[in-house]
C-alpha positions in Angstrom: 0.0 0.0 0.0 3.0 2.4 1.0 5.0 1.7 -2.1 1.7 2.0 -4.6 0.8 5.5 -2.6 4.4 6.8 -3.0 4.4 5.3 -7.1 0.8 7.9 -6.8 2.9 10.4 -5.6 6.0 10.8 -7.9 3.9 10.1 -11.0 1.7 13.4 -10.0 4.2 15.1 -9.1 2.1 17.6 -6.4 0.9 16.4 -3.1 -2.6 18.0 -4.2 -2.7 16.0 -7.5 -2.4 13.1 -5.8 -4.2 13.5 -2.6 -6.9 14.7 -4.8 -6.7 11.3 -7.0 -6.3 9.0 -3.9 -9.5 10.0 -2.2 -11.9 9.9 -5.2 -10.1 5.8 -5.5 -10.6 5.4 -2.2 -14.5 7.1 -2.0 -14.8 4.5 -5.5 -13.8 1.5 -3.2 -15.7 2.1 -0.4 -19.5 4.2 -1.7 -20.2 3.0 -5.0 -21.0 -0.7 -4.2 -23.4 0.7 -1.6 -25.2 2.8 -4.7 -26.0 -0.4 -7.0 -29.6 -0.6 -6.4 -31.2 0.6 -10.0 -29.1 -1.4 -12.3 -31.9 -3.1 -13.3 -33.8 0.1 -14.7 -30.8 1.1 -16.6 -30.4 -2.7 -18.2 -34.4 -3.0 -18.5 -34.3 0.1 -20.8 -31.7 0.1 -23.2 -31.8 1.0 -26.6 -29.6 0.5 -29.7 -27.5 4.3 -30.6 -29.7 5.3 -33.6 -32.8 4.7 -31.5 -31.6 6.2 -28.2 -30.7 9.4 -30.1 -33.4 9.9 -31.8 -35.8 9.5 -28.5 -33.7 11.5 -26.5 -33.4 14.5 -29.1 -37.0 13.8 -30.2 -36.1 13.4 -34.0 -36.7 10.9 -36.7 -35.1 8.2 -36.8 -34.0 8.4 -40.5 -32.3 11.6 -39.8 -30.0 9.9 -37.4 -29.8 7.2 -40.0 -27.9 9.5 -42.1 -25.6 10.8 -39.7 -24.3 7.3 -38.6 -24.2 6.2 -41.8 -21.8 9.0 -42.6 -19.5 9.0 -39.7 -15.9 10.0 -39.8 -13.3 7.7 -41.1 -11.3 7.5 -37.9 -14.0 5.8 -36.4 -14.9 2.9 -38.5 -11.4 2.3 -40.3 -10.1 -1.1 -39.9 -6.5 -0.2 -38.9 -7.3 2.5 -35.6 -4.3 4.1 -33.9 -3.6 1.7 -30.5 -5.2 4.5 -28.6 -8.4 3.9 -29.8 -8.8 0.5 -28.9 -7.1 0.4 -25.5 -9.6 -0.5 -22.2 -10.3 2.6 -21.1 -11.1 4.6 -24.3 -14.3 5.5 -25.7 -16.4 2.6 -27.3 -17.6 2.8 -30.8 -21.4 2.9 -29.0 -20.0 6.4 -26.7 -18.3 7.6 -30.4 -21.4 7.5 -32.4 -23.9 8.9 -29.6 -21.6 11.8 -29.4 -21.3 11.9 -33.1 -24.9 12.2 -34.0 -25.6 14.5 -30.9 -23.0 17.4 -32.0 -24.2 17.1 -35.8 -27.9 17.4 -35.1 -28.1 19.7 -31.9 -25.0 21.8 -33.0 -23.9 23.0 -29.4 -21.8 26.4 -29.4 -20.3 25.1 -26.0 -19.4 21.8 -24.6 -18.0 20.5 -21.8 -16.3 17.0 -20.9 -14.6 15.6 -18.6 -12.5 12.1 -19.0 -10.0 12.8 -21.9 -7.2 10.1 -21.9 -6.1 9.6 -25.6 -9.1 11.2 -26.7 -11.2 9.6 -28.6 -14.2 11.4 -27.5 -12.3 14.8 -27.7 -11.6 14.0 -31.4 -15.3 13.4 -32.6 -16.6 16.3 -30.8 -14.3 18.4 -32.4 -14.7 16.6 -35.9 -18.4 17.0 -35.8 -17.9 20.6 -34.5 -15.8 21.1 -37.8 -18.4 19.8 -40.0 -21.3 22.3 -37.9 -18.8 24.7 -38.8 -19.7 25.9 -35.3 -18.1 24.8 -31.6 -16.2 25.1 -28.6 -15.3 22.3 -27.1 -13.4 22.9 -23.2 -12.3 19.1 -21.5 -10.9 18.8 -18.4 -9.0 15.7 -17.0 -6.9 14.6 -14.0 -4.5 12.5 -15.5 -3.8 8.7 -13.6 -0.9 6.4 -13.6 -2.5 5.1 -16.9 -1.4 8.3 -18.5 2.1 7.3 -18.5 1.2 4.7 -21.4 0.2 7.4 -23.8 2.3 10.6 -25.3 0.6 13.0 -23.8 -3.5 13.1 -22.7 -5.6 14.2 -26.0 -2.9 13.4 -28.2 -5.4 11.6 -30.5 -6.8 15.2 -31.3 -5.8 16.5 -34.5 -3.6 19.6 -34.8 -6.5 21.4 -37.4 -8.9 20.7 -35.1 -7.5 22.3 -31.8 -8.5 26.1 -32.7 -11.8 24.5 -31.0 -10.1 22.9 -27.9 -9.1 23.9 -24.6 -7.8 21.4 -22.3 -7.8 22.1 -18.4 -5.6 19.9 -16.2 -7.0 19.0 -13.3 -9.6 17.4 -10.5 -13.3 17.7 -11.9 -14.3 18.3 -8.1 -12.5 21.8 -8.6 -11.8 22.7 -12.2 -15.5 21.7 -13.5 -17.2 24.7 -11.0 -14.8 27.0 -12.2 -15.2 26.9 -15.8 -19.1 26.6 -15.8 -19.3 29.6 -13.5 -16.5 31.0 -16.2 -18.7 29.9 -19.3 -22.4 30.7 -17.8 -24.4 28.5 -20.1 -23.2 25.1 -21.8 -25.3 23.3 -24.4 -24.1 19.7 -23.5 -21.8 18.6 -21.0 -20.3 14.9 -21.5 -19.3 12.8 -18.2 -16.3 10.2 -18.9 -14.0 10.6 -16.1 -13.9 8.5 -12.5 -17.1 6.3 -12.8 -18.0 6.1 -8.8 -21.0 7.1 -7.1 -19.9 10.4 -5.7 -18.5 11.7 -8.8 -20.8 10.9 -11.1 -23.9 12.6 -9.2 -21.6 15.4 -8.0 -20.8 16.3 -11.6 -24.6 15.9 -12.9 -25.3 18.2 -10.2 -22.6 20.3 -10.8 -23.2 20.6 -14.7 -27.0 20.4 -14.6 -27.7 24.3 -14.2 -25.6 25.5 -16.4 -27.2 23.5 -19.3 -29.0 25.3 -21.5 -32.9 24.4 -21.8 -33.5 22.0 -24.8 -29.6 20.8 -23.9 -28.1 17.4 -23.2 -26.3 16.0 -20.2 -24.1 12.8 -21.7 -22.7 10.0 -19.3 -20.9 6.8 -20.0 -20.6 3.9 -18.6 -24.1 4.1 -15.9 -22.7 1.7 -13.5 -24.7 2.8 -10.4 -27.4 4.8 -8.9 -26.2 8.2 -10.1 -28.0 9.2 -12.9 -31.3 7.9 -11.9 -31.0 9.8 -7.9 -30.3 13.0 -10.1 -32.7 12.8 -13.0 -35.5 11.8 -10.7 -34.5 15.1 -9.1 -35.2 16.7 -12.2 -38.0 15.3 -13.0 -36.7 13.5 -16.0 -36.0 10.0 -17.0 -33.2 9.4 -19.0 -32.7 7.4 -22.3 -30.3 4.5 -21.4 -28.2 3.4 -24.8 -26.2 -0.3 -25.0 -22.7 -0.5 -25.5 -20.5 -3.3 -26.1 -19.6 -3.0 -22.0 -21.9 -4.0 -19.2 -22.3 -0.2 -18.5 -24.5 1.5 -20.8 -24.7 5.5 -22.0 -27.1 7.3 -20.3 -28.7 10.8 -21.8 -31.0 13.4 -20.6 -32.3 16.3 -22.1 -32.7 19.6 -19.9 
């Protein structure tokens, strides 16, 4: 335990970083397996992408049809760079969702958090490119895992970062400071630490600042935090498979 907090330690550098990492794998450990309860209504409800989307944005399906039938190269292509395909990287499910929700709501501002080699970060900003319209600001607390990759968002193209601001850094602190900075968002995008107290404190966090008619996008709904905080909105949200146990979960504001 001594030696894998003190590995923690030098590979963050900062006592902060990596107290700040520690606790939200400790708070992972110890709350989320007591926040398990509603699996079943997530797994009772899913729905392939094309017809999750199209529910949750209240659009036909043929018009999603088109999109996913026409998404970006990088994502279907046989041979994928390595960081497209490691664990912890977006699924092709999370890839097309997000596709087909930047192309047909065409957000001016979104937010995400979870980068890694970004994946996620990538077809945001591709489909931003083709709106000809988008900001896209990500914010991620690196882990040890980081070390495998060049550098966190390196998947990102350099003609699509005139849209990109990355912001280093615990969600707990950096996600509150850059919605108050931004005032409204159009979509905000969960994909960072997947335990109980995270999840629901970044719903919460993010939810205001959405604007009406908006989306709040979560992968992998492994516990009771998306359906304690949409039930406190009054909303149910649209649960889409992936090729993981955990599904996508979306909700429109």
């Amino acid at each position: 335990m001594i030696s894998a907090l003190l590995r923690t330690a030098r590979f963050f550098r900062t006592p902060r970083l990596a107290t700040a990492w520690a606790a939200e794998f400790v708070d992972d450990r110890i709350t989320t397996p007591r926040h398990r309860k509603q699996l079943s209504y997530y797994s009772d409800r899913q729905l392939p992408v094309a017809e999750g989307v199209s529910g949750a944005l209240g659009v036909d399906l043929s018009e999603v049809n088109v999109v996913l039938e026409n998404l970006p190269e990088f994502l279907v292509a046989e041979d994928k760079d390595p960081g497209m395909t490691i664990k912890w990287s977006a699924t092709s499910e999370l890839a097309a969702t997000t596709y087909a929700l930047i192309r047909l709501l065409k957000p001016e501002v979104v937010v995400e958090t979870g980068v890694g080699a970004g994946v996620s970060s990538w077809t945001i900003l591709r489909a931003m490119e083709e709106n000809g319209n988008g900001r896209l600001v990500s914010i991620d607390l690196p882990t040890p895992n980081t070390e495998l990759l060049p550098e966190v968002g390196y998947l990102v193209p350099k003609e699509l970062r005139h849209r990109w601001e990355l912001r280093i850094g615990p969600s707990q602190r950096v996600l509150p400071q850059t919605l108050s900075e931004l005032g409204e968002i159009d979509m905000f995008q969960h994909d960072s630490r997947h335990s109980y107290s995270n999840q629901l404190r970044e719903y919460r966090t993010a939810w205001p600042f959405i604007k009406a008619g908006g989306m709040l996008v979560s992968d992998d709904v492994s516990n009771d935090a998306l359906h304690d905080a949409s039930r406190s909105w009054g909303g149910e949200p649209t649960i889409i498979g992936q090729s993981k146990e955990s599904p996508i979960g979306l909700i429109r504001k």
